[in-house]
N, C-alpha and C positions, 0 to 999 in steps of 0.2 A: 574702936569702930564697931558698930550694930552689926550681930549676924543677918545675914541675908536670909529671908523667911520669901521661899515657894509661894506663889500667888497660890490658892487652889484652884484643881481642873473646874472647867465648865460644866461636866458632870460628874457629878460622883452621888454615894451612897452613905449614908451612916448606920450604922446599926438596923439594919436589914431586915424584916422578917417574910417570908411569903411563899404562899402555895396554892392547893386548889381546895374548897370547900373544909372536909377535916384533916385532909393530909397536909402536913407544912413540909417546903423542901428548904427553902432557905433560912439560915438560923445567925444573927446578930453578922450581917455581912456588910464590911467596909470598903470599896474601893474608891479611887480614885482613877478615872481614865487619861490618861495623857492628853493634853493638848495637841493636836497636828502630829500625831504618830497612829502607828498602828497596833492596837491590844487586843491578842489574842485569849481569847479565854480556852483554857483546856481542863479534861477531865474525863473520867469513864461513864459511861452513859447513868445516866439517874442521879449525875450530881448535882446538878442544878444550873448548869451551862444557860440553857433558854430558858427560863424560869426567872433568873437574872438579866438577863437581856430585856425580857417582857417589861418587866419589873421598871429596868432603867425605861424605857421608854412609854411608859405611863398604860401601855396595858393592860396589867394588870398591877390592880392596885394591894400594896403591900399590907401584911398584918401590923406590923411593928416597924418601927423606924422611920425613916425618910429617902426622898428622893431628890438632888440639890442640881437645878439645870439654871446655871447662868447667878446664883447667889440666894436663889428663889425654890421653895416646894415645888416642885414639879406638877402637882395633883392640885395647887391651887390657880394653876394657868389654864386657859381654854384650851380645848383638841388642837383649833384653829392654829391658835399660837403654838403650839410647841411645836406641832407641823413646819410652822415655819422655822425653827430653827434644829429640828432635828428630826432625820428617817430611819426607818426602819425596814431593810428586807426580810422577812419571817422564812421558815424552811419549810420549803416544797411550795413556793404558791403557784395559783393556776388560773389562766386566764379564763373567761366567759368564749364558750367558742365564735367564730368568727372575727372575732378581735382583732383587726391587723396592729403593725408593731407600732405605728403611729399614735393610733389609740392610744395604745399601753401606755405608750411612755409620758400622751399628753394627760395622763391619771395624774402625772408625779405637780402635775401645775393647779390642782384643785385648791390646794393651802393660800396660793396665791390669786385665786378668784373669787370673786363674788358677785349676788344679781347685778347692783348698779354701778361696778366698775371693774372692765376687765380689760387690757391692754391684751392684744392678741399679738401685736408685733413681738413685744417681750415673751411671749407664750412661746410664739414659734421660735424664738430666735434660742431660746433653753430648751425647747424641744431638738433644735437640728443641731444644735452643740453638745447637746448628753448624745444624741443618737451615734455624730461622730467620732467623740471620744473614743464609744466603748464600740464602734466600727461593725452599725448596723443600719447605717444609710442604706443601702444596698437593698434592706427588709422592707424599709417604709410602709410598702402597698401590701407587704403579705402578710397572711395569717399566721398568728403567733404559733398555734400549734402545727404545722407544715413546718418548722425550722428544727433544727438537730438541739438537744439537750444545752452546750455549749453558748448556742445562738441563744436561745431561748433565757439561759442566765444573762447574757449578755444584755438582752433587750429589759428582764427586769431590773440590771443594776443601771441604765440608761431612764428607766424612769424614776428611781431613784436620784438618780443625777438631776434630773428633771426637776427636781423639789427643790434643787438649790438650797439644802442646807449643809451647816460646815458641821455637823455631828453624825455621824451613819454607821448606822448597826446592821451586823450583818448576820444571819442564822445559818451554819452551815451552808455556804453560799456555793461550795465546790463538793458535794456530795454527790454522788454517782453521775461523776464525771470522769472519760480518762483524763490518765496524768498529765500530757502534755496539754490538756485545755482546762485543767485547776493551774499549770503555773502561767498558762497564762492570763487567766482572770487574779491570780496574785500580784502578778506585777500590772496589771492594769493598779487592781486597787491601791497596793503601796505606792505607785507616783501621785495617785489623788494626795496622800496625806503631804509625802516626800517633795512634790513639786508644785503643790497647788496647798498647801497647809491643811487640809482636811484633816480631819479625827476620827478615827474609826474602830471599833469595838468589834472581833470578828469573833466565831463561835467554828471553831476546827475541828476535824479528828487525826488527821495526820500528823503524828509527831512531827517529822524530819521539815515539813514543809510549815509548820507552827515555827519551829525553829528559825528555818530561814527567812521565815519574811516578817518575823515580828519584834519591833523593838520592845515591846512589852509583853512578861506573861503572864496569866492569872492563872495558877491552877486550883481546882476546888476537887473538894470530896466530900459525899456524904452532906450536901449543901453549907458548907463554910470554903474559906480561904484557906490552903495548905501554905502556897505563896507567888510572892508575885517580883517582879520585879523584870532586869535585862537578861536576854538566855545564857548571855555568856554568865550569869549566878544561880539561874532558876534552873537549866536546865541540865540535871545533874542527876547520876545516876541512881544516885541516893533517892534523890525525889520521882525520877520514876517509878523506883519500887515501892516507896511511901504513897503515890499517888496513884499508881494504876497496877500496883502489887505484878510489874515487870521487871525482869530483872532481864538488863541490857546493858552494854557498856556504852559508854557517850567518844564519840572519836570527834577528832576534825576534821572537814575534807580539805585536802590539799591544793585543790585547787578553786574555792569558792572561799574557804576559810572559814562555811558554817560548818555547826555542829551535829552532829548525826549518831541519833541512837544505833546500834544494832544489837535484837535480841542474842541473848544467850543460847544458844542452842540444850536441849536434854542430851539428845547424842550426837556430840562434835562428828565433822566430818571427819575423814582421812584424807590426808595429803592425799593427790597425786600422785601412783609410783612414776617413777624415772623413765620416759620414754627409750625406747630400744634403739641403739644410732643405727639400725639397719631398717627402722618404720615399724608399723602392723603388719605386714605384710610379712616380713622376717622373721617377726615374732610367731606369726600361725606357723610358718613354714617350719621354725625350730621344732615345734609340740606337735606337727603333723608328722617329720622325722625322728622323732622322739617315739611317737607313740608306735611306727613301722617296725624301726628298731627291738621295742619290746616285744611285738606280735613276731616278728621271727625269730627273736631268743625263744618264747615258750616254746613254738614248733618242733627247734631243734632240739628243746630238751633241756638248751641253756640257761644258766638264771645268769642277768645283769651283770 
């Protein structure tokens, strides 16, 4: 019987080169993104994380190598087209003031209009289904900058959605955000891939949260691959310190069953001592009779 040969992903990279004018970041880089999963890329700042990311998505065009979307160069498809079948959110974008979120989101339908033919039913009907998803109906009328950091990602991954493609890359998308609203734009985005087969390429700095929500990791350094693969192989303590020269131990939570770095400390704590079965309260009282005690031994002359 013939071994079974992996179709290849819809995107992927061969031999890679790219950067900005004479600096090069990325140097002969291979990946392949998963189909309908979620691939985290990680790494210490300056390895070439967005750089890569750009790269896949035709922004910037590469020194060396290729870019392979759908079997095809990527860089010999029109803007137009590749729009349609693949978006991008870049990190930190910023609306045009007054903007309300309607606006915004109906940017993500541009790929799919043109002067002499534009269905606007279709328009709206992927405008009020991105906006729902990602549970910014409620914004519609307002201005994008009037909304809290949270909202605000929210409304740009809704015009994302809006673009209606099954490839989406995302650039530090949970960057100074609290915690509780990076996980939950995580699990927003993992049910796109998880329950709606989307593909998604995310650029993270959170280890623990990299961890949790990605079936795929990519780690680079110094603009190459260190490694990539499922966390339960990639992420390993070993490869923390190879890749971000930490040194942590990798545990698992026991009650989530991911995996969780936590650093090493320089200087360990100390236990706890043994609480006193009589409270704090006992305890001052002991050292405050303690210390009475010694102050009328000296008086009298006595020693302890």
């Amino acid at each position: 019987m013939p071994a079974f040969v992996c179709p290849p992903s819809r995107l992927r990279c061969e031999h890679l080169s790219a950067g900005y004018e004479q600096r090069p970041v990325l140097d002969d880089v291979a990946v392949d993104v998963a189909d309908g999963k979620v691939t985290v890329l990680l790494g210490p700042n300056g390895s070439g994380k967005s750089t890569l990311l750009k790269t896949l998505a035709r922004t910037l065009k590469p020194s060396g190598g290729r870019v392979v979307l759908d079997g095809a160069d990527i860089h010999r498809a029109s803007t137009r087209e590749v729009a349609r079948r693949l978006s991008i959110l870049p990190q930190g974008p910023s609306a045009p003031e007054g903007l309300t979120v309607r606006q915004l989101v109906a940017m993500g339908r541009f790929p799919h209009q043109r002067l002499w033919r534009q269905d606007a039913r279709e328009d709206d009907k992927a405008i009020a289904e991105a906006m729902a998803y990602t549970n910014v109906s409620e914004f519609a009328e307002r201005n994008v900058d009037a909304l809290s950091g949270g909202q605000r990602q929210r409304c740009w991954i809704a015009m994302v959605l809006a673009q209606n493609t099954d490839l989406i890359l995302l650039d530090e998308p949970t960057t100074f955000l609290d915690l509780k609203v990076q996980v939950d734009l995580l699990e927003l985005l993992t049910r796109l891939a998880h329950d709606h087969g989307r593909t998604l390429l995310v650029v993270l700095h959170d280890l623990n949260l990299a961890a949790a929500y990605a079936d795929e990791l990519v780690m680079m350094r110094d603009g190459r691959i260190v490694e990539t693969g499922p966390p339960e192989r990639v992420f390993t303590s070993a490869n923390l310190k190879r890749v971000f020269e930490l040194d942590a131990t990798v545990i698992r939570d026991p009650q989530s069953g991911c995996l969780v770095c936590v650093p090493q400390l320089s200087r360990p704590r100390r236990p706890p001592s043994p609480a006193s079965p009589f409270g704090e309260k006992a305890d001052a009282s002991a050292v405050e009779s303690g210390t009475s005690r010694a102050a009328e031994n000296a008086l009298n002359g006595r020693t302890p």
